[in-house]
C-alpha positions as a printed Julia matrix, in Angstrom:
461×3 Matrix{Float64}:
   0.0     0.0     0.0
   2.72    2.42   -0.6
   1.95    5.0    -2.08
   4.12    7.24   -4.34
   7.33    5.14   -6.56
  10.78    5.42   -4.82
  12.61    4.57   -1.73
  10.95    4.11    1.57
  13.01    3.59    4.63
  11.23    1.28    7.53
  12.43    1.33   11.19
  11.27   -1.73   13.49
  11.23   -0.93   17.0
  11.09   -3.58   19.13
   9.95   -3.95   23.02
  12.92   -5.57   24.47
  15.52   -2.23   22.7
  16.4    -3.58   19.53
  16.07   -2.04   16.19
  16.71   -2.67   12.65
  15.81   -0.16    9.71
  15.69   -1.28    5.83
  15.22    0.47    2.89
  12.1    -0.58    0.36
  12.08    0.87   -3.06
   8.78    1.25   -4.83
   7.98    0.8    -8.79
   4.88    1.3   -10.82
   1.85   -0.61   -9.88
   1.3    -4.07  -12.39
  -1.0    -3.44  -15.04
  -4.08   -4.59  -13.77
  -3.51   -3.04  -10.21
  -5.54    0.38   -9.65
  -5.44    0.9    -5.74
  -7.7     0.26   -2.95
 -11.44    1.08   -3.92
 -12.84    4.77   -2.47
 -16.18    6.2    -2.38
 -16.81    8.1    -5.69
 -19.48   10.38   -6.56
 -21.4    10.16   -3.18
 -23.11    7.01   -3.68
 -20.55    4.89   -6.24
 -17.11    3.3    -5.9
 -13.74    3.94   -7.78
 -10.04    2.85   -7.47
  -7.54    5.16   -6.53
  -6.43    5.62   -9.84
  -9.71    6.47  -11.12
 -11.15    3.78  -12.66
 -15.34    2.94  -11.69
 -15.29    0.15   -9.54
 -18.95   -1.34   -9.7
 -19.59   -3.65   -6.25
 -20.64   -7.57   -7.38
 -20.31   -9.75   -4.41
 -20.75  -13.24   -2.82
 -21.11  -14.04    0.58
 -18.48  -17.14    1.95
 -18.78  -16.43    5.46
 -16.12  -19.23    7.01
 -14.71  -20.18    2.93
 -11.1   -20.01    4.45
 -11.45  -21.73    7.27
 -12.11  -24.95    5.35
 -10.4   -27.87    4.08
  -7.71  -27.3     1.46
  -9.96  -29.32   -1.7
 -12.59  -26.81   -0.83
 -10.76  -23.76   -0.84
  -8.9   -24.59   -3.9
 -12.52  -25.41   -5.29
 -13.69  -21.66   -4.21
 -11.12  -20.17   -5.68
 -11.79  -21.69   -9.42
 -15.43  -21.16   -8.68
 -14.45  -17.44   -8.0
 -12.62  -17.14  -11.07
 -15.05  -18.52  -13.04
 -17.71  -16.27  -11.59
 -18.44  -12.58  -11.81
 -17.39  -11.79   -8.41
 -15.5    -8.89   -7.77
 -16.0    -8.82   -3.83
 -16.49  -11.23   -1.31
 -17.57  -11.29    2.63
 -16.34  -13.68    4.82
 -16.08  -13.78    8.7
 -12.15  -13.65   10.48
 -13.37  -15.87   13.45
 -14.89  -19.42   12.85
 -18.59  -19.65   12.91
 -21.32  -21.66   14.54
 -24.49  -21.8    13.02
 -27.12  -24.4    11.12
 -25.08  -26.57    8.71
 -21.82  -24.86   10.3
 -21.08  -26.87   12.81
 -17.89  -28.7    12.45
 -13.92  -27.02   14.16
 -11.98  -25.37   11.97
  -8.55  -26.25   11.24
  -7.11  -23.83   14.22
  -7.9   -21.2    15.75
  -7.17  -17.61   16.02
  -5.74  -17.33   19.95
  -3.43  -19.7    21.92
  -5.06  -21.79   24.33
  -4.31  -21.35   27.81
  -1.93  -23.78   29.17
  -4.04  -24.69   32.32
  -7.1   -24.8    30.49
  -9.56  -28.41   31.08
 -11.04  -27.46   27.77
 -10.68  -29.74   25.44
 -12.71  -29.3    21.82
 -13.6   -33.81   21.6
 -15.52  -32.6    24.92
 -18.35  -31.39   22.59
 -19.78  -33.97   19.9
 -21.59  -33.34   17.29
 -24.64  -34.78   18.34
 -24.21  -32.05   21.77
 -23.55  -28.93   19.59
 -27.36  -30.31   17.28
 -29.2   -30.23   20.27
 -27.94  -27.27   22.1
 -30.44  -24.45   22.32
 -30.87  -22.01   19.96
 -31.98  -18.19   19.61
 -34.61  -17.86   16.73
 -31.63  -16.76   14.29
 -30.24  -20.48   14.41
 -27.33  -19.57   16.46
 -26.52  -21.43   19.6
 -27.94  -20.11   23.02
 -25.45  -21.27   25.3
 -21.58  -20.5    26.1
 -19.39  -23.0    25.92
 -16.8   -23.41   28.45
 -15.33  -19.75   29.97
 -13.69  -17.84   27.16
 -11.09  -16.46   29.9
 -10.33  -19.91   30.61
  -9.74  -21.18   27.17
  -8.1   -18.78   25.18
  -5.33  -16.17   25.53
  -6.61  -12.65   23.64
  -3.35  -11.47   24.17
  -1.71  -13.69   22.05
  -3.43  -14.55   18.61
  -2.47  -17.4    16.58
   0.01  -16.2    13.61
  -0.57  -19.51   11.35
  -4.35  -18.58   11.74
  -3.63  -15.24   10.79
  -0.97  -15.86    8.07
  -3.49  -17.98    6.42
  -6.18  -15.57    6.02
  -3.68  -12.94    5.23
  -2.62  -15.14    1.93
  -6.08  -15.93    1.01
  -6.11  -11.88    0.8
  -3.11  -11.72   -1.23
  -4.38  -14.36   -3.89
  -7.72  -12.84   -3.55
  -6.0    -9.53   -4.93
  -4.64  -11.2    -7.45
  -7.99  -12.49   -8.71
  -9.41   -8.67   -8.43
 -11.59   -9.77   -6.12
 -12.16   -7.0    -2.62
 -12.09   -8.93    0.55
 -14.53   -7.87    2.72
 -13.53   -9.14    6.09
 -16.45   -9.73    8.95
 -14.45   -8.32   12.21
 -17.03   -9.63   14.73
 -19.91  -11.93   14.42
 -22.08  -13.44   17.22
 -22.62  -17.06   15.99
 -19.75  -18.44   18.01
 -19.22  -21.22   20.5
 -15.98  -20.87   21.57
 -16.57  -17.54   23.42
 -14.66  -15.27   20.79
 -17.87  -12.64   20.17
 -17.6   -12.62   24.36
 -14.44  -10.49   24.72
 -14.41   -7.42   26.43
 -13.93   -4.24   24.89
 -10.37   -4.31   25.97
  -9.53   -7.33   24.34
 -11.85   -6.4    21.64
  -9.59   -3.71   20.8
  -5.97   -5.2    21.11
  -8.0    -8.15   18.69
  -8.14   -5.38   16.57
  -5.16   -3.82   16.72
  -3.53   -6.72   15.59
  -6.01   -7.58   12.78
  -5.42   -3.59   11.65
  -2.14   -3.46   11.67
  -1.46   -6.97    9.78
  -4.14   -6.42    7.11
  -4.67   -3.52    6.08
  -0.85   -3.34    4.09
  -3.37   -5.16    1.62
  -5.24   -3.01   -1.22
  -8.11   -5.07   -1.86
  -9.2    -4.9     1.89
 -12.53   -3.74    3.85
 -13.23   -3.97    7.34
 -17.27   -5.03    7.94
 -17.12   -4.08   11.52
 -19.7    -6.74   12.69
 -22.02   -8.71   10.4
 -25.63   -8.3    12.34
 -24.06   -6.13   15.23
 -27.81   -6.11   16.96
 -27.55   -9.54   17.73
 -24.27   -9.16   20.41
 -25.61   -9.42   23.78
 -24.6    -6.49   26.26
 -22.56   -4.69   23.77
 -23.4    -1.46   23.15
 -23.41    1.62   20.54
 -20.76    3.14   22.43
 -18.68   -0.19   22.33
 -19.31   -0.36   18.59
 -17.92    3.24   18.32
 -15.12    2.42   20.44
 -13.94   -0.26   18.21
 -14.86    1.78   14.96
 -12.08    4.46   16.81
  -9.31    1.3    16.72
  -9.94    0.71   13.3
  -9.6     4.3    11.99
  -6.31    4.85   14.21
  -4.22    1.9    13.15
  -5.29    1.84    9.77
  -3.49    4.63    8.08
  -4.89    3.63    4.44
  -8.15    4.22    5.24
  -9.87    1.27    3.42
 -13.12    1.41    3.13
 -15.77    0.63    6.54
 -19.39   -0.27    7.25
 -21.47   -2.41    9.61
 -24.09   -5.37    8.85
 -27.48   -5.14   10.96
 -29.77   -8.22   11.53
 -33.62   -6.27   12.21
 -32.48   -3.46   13.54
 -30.63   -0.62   11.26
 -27.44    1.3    12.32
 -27.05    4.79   12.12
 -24.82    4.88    8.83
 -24.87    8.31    8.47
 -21.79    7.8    11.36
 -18.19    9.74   10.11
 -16.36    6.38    9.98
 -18.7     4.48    8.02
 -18.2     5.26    4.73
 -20.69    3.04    2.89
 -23.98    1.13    3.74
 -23.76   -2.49    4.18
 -27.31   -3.27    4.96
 -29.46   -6.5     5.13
 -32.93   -6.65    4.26
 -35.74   -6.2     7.33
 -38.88   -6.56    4.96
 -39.68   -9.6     3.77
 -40.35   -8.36    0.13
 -39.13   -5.2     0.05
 -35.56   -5.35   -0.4
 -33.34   -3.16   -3.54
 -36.82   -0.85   -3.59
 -35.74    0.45   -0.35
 -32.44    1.88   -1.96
 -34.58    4.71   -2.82
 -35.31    5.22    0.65
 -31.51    4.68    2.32
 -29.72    6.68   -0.03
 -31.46   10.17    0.49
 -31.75    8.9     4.32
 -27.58    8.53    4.58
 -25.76   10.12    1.57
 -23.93    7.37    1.03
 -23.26    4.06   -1.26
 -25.96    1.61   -0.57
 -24.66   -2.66   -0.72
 -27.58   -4.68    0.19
 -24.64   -7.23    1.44
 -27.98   -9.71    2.05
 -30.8    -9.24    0.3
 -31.48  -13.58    0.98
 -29.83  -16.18   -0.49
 -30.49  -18.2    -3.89
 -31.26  -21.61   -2.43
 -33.84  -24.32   -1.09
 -33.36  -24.03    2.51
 -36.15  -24.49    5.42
 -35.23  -20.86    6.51
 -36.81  -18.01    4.77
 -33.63  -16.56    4.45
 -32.2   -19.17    2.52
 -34.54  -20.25   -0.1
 -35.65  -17.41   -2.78
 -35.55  -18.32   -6.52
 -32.62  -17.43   -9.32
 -35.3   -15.58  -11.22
 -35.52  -13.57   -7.63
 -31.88  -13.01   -6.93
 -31.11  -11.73  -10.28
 -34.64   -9.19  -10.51
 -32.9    -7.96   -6.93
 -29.99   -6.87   -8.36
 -31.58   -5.53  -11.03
 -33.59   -3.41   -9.08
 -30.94   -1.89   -6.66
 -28.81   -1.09   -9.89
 -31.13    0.98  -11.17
 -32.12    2.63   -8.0
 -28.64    3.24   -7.95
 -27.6     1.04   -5.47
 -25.77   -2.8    -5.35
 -26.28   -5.81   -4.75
 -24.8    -9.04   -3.07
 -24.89  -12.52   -3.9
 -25.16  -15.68   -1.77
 -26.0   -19.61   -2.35
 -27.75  -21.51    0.12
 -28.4   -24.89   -1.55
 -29.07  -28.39    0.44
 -27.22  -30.71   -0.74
 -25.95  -34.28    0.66
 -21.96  -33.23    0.46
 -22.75  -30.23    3.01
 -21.19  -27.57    1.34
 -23.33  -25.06    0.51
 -21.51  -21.64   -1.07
 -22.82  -19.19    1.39
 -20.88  -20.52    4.24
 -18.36  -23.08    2.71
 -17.34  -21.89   -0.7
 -17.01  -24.74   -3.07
 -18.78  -25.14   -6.62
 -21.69  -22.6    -7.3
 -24.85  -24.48   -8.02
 -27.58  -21.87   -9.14
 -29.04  -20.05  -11.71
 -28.4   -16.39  -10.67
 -24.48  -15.99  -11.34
 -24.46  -16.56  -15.09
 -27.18  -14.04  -15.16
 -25.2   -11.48  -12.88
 -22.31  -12.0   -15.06
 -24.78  -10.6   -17.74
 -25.77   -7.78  -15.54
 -21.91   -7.03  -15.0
 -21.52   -6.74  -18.53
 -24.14   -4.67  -18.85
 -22.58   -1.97  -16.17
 -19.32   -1.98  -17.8
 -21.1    -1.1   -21.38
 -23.17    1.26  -19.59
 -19.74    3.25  -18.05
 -20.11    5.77  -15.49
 -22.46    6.3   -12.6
 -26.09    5.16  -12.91
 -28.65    7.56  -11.07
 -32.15    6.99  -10.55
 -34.65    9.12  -12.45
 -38.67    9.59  -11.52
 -40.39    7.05  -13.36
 -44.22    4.96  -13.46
 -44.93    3.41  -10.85
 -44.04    0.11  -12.42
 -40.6     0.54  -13.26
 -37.63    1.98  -11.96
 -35.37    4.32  -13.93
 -31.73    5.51  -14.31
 -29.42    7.35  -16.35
 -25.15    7.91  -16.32
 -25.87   11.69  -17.8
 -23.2    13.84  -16.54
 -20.67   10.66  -15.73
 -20.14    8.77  -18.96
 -19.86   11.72  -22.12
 -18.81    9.3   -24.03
 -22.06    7.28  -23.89
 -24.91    8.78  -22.5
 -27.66    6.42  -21.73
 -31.22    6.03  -19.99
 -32.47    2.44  -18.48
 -35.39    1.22  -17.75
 -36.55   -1.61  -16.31
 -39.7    -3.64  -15.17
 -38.68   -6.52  -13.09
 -41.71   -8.3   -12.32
 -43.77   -7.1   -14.48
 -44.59   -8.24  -18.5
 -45.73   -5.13  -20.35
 -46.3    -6.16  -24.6
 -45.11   -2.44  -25.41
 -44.4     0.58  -23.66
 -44.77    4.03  -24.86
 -42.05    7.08  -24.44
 -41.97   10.91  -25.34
 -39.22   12.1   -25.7
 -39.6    15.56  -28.15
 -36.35   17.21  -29.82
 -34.11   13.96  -29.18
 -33.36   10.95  -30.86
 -31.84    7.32  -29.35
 -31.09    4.19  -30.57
 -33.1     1.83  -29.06
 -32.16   -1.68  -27.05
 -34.36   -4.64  -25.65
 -32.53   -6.17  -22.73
 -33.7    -9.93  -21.54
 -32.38   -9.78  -18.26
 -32.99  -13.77  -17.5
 -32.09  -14.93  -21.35
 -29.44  -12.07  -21.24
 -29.96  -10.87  -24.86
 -29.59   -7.55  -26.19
 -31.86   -7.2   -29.25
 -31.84   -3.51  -31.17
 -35.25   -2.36  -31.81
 -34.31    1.11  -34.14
 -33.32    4.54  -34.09
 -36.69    6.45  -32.22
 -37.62   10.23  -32.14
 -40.21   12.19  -29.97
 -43.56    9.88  -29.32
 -42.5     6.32  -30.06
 -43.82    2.96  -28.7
 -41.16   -0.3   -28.05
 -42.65   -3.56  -28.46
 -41.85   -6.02  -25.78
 -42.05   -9.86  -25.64
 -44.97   -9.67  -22.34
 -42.27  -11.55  -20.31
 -40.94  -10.36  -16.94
 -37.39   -9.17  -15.86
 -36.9    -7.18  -19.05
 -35.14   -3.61  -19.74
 -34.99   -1.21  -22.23
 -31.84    1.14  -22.88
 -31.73    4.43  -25.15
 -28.24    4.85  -25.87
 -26.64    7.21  -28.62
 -28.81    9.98  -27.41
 -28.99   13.22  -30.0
 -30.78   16.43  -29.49
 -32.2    17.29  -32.62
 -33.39   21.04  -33.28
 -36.69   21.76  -34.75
């Protein structure tokens, strides 16, 4: 994360009075490397050299933490997938289909500790209670007794720190889940104090990394005793020790934080209606003035759990729809299967119908260029335009999700555009003329389609 080209000298201090200084020198950045992503334009995202940076993410939540086949299988899933972002959780998890150790684990055990992790079988850890998330309702063994949070694991941390690095390499932004409260082992019960120093440490080894962001908590509402204040307290590590200032947020469960916070710089926001989900982007991004990512909007999958089991068709009309409100979407796979390994928790091989079609929709926003605002439109569509962002190719969208209009009818007087069906599902781009002032586009009466005016002229009369 240097950054300006030449020669850096580094001093390392350490606390027993030695020192040792070395020099680093600094070249151009490869060619496909463009800086840490920024806020851009209020409510989009660009590198630091510029380029638009338009958010497509997954959720993995515990992906790293698994065995070495599946990792290697998430990675050529990623690469194979439009992905440019993905969250996943620093601490192990513990949770409905999540419910085997990881590898290791991120602080030393204490020496005189009884606990020992064969205490708890499998069959235990199914019928422990549970809270009506799915997470488990009872503490397991006293954290203070088990592990040391002064002294975290390196190999644990080395490991996620190269997952980062090849992640980079992919493109792909890692958004990393500081805190989470589905947890057995007592790691979402530190105190503040060792909260922090957990931080610290986490700060100060990743964020040397360009394709990081720090998700302060995914549903913070759902930590037990821990309070606004204590989330502002750690927000206040974070800032300090991070001198790259990569980008921040915080994931609620039902109950919204205040994003319009100085240290958040974007909205990471799940959804608290049951149907209304990208049409409240309209809502949030007046409300905070910032970049809206509906980082869970549900999951493409089968699941018992209403959270898990919305259609492809549903997924992809999602995304859709926060686009064009001018916000973005996130991904995530929840499908049963007898293996185990389902995508939003695991990683492994992607299984639905959505990605292909987000791949089409990614496409789509890198033709479009620029920054895609919302305009008023019927109440049966939504709207948006990159005027004023993209010169070079000026466009309007609409789309109608949902819906299955035959034709719709525009009025547009003194201009001319050429005119483009978009099948969002069948992801075909069919060109229906060259259209002046009153003109009517036929349409197929199928749902999730769009229609783009590109090539926009003003014509004098």
């Amino acid at each position: 994360m240097p950054s300006y080209e030449g020669t850096y000298e580094c001093t390392v201090f350490t606390s027993w009075g030695e020192r040792e200084t070395v020099e680093v020198r600094v070249g151009k950045p490869k060619e496909n490397s463009h800086g840490p992503v920024r806020v851009a334009n209020t409510f989009h995202f660009a590198y630091d050299d510029g380029k638009a940076y338009y958010p497509m993410g997954t959720t993995c939540y515990v992906w790293e933490l698994q065995n070495e086949e599946t990792q290697e299988e998430t990675y050529r899933s990623l690469a194979a997938s439009p992905f440019n972002k993905i969250r996943f959780c620093i601490f192990p998890k513990h949770y409905v289909y999540n419910l085997k150790e990881p590898a290791c684990y991120p602080f030393e055990i204490r020496e005189t500790s009884p606990w020992k992790r064969e205490d708890y079988s499998e069959e235990f850890l199914n019928s422990a209670p549970r809270n009506r998330f799915g997470g488990i309702d009872v503490m397991i063994g006293e954290p203070d007794e088990v592990w040391d949070f002064s002294r975290p694991n390196p190999a644990y941390f080395a490991h996620i720190e190269n997952c980062i690095v090849r992640l980079q390499e992919m493109g792909i932004q890692a958004d990393l889940i500081l805190f989470h409260p589905y947890d057995r082992w007592g790691f979402s019960g530190m105190n503040l104090e060792q909260q922090n120093a957990y931080l610290r440490y986490v700060v100060n080894r990743f964020s040397a990394y360009q394709n990081v962001w720090w998700a302060m908590a995914n549903e913070y509402d759902l930590f037990r005793g821990k309070t606004i204040a204590d989330w502002e307290a750690n927000a206040a590590v974070v800032c300090k020790y991070d001198p790259y200032r990569h980008l921040r947020s915080i994931h609620n469960c039902m109950t919204m934080y205040d994003h319009s916070k100085g240290w958040i710089t974007h909205c990471s926001i799940q959804r608290i209606d049951l149907y209304r989900t990208a049409e409240n982007v309209e809502i949030w991004r007046p409300q905070y003035g910032k970049p809206c990512v509906l980082d869970e909007i549900a999951y493409e999958g089968n699941l018992p759990h209403g959270w898990g089991n919305i259609s492809g068709e549903e997924m992809t009309r999602r995304f859709w729809e926060a686009y064009t409100r001018g916000g973005y979407g996130q991904h995530g796979e929840t499908y049963e299967n007898e293996d185990g390994v389902i995508w939003w928790s695991h990683g492994g091989r992607l299984k639905g119908s959505s990605p292909k079609r987000l791949a089409f929709l990614r496409q789509i926003m890198e033709e479009n260029g620029g920054y895609m605002e919302p305009l008023p439109a019927s109440f049966d569509e939504t709207c948006c335009t990159n005027e004023g962002s993209n010169p070079a190719k000026e466009c309007i969208l609409y789309y109608y999700g949902a819906n299955r209009p035959c034709r719709r009818s525009f009025h547009y007087p003194d201009q001319a555009f050429d005119v483009e069906v978009i099948d969002t599902w069948n992801m075909t781009v069919t060109f229906a003329g060259r259209k002046t002032g009153d003109f009517t586009v036929e349409l197929p009466s199928q749902p999730y389609m769009a229609i783009r005016l590109t090539n926009r002229e003003k014509i004098s009369k």
